[in-house]
N, C-alpha and C positions, 0 to 999 in steps of 0.2 A: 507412117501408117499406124493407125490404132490396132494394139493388138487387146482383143479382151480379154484372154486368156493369166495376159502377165499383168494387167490390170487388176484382175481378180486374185492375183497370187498375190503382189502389192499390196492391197487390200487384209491380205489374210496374215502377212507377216506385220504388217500394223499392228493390227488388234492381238495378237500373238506376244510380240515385246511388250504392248501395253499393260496387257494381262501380267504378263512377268513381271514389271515394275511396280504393279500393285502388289502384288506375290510378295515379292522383296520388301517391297515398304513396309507391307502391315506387318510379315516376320521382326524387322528393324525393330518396327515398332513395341510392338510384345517382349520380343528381348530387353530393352532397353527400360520398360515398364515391370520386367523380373517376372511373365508369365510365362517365358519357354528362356532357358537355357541352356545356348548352342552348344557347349562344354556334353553339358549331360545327354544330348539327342548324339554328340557322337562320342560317346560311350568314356569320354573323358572325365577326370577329379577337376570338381568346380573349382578355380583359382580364388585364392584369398582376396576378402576387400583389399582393397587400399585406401578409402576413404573412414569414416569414422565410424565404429558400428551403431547399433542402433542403441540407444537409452530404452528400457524397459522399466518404466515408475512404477515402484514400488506403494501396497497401497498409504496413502493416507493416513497417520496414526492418530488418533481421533482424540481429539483434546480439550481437556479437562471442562467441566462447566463449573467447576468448585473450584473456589484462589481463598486464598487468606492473605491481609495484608499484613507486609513486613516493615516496621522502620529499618533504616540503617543500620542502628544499633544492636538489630536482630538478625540479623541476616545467616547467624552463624546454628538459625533454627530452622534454616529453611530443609535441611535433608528430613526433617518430620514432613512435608506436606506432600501433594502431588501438586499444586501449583501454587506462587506467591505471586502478588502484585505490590512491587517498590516506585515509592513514590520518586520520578528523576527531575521533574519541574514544577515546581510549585509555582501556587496562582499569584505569588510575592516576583515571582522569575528567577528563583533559588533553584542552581541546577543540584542536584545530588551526588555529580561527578566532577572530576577536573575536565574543563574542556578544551580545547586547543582554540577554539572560536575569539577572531579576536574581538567581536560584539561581545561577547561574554564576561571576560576580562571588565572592558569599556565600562560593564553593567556593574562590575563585583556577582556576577551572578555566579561563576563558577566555585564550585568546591573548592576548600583551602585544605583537604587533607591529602597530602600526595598518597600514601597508599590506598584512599579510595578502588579507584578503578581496576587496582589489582582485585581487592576483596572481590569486586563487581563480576569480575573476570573468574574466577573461583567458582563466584555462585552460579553461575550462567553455563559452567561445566560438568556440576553436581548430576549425577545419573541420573535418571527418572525423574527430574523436576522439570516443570515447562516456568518459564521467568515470563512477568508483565511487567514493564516500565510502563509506572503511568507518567503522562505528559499532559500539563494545564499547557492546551494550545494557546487562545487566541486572550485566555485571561492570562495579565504579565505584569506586573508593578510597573516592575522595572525597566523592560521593553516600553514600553509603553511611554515612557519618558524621555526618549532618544527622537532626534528629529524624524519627520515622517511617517512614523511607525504606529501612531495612537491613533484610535477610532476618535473621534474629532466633535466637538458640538459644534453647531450653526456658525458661532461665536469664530472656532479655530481650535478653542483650546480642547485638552485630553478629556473625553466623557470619562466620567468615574460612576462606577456601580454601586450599591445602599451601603459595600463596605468599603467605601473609598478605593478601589482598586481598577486600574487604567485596566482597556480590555486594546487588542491590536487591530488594524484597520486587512482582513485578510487577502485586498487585492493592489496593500503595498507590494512590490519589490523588493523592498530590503525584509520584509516581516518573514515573505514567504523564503527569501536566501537564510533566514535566520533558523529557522524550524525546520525547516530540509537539514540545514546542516547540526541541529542539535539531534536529531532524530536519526541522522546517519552515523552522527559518533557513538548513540545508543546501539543502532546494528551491529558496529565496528566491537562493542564491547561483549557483543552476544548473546542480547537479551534473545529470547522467543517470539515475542509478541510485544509492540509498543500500541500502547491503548492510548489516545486521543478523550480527554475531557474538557468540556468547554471548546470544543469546535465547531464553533455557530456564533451567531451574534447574541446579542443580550436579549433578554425578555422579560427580567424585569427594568423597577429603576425609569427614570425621564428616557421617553423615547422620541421624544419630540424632534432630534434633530438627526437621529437615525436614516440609513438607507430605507427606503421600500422595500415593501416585502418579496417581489421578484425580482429587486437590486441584489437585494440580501443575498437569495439563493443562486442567482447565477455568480455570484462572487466568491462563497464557499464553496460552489462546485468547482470551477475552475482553476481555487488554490489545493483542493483536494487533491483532483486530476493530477496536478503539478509535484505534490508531495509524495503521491503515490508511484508517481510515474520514476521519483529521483527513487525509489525505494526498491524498484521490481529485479534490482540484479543481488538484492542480497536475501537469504532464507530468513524472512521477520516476517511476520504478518503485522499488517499495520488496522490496529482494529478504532472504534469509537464509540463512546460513551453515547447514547440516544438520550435527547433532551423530550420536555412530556409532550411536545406539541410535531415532533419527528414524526416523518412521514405521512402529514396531515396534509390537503388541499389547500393551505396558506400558511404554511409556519413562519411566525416571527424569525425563527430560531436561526431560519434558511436552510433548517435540514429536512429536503422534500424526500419522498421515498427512492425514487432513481438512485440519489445520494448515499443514500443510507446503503440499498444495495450493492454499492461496489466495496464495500469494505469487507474483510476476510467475517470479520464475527461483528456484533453492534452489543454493548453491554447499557448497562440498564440499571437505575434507583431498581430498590424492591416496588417503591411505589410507581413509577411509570413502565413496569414491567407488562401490565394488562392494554395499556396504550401501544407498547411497542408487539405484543403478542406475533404479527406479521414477521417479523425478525426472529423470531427465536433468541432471544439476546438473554445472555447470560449478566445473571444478577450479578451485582458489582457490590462486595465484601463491605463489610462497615469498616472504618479505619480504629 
């Protein structure tokens, strides 16, 4: 027999526990999100994390737009400046350190003076100095002579630029294993900032058998991404030299602006400084 009484009590203890497990949830909830803590409502000392605390970043130290450039031979001038830029790759593919790379080797490109790296190591310590390795990316003699590795004419063979110097093909495999790994033994030594010159394709010289101009630029982006990406665990800013036609609606160069903007700074000729104006790019020292 129906009773409607306990039917209606039934009814009330339903919504009653429901109620309560909303109750419960959303407290859980809150807790667990750090807006009420149960320690503290009942009148207890909150218990220690045990997970990791939190990192509080400190600001930003704001750096330098002034460098002077250093040879090698100088370096022991560098406590005079607030910033230097040493040249580590030249556009021959002369590194300026010893490197452990054994493409390097292969090339003769590495440095033959064993105590280089220490000196390097010294400078990149010195107090209140900020260091720039500069790096000739994708121009390389030397690279550039190894299989696989060279920007290519029609033909097959190595395109050379007005001063006969092979430039690299930036969506090899082994080009981009090469310059990851020269660039991270530069981090390993403690530069500040590793500046990138000549990372783009050519613009001047026969172009005739060159990629396309949104060949060009999807193939630079994508070794960027790549290089940057191998870089993100160590404190380097990884900067670039801005070619004149950077950040233009078709650049030969392949440096579109998207591009340009992922890099920490974009440095600059004096003279394509007014071209690059959208970047704020710091002018880049006469050697």
């Amino acid at each position: 027999m129906h009773n409607p009484f306990l039917s209606r009590l039934g009814k009330l203890l339903f919504i009653i526990l429901c109620t309560a497990g909303v109750i419960s949830g959303g407290f859980l909830l809150l807790c667990r999100r750090g807006y009420l803590d149960p320690a503290g409502l009942l009148g207890e000392e909150p218990a220690q994390l045990t997970s990791a605390p939190v990192v509080i970043r400190e600001e930003e130290k704001a750096l330098p737009t002034r460098a002077v450039f250093l040879s090698l031979e100088e370096l022991d001038q560098a406590p005079a400046f607030e910033s230097v830029v040493v040249t580590m790759k030249e556009g021959d593919g002369a590194l300026g350190y010893v490197s452990s790379l054994e493409l390097a080797a292969d090339l003769g490109a590495s440095s033959g003076d064993p105590a280089r790296n220490a000196a390097l190591v010294a400078l990149n310590q010195t107090p209140n100095l900020h260091t720039v390795a500069l790096v000739s990316c994708l121009r390389d003699g030397a690279a550039a002579q190894a299989d696989g590795m060279a920007l290519e004419r029609v033909s097959g063979s190595p395109w050379l630029d007005e001063t006969r110097t092979g430039w690299l093909e930036p969506a090899q495999p082994q080009v981009q294993a090469y310059l990851i790994g020269v660039c991270r033994e530069l981090a390993q030594l403690g530069f500040d900032e590793i500046l990138l010159t000549h990372c783009c394709y050519p613009t001047d010289g026969d172009q005739a058998s060159l990629a396309q101009e949104e060949e060009r630029a999807e193939a630079l982006e994508a070794f960027c991404r790549q290089l940057q990406g191998a870089l993100a665990d160590w404190p380097v800013l990884l900067s670039v030299k801005g070619e004149e036609d950077g950040g233009s609606l078709a650049p030969k160069s392949g440096q579109t602006a998207g591009l340009l903007a992922t890099f920490a700074r974009v440095w600059a000729a004096e003279e394509d400084a007014s071209t690059l104006a959208a970047f704020q790019p710091v002018i880049l020292p006469e050697e």
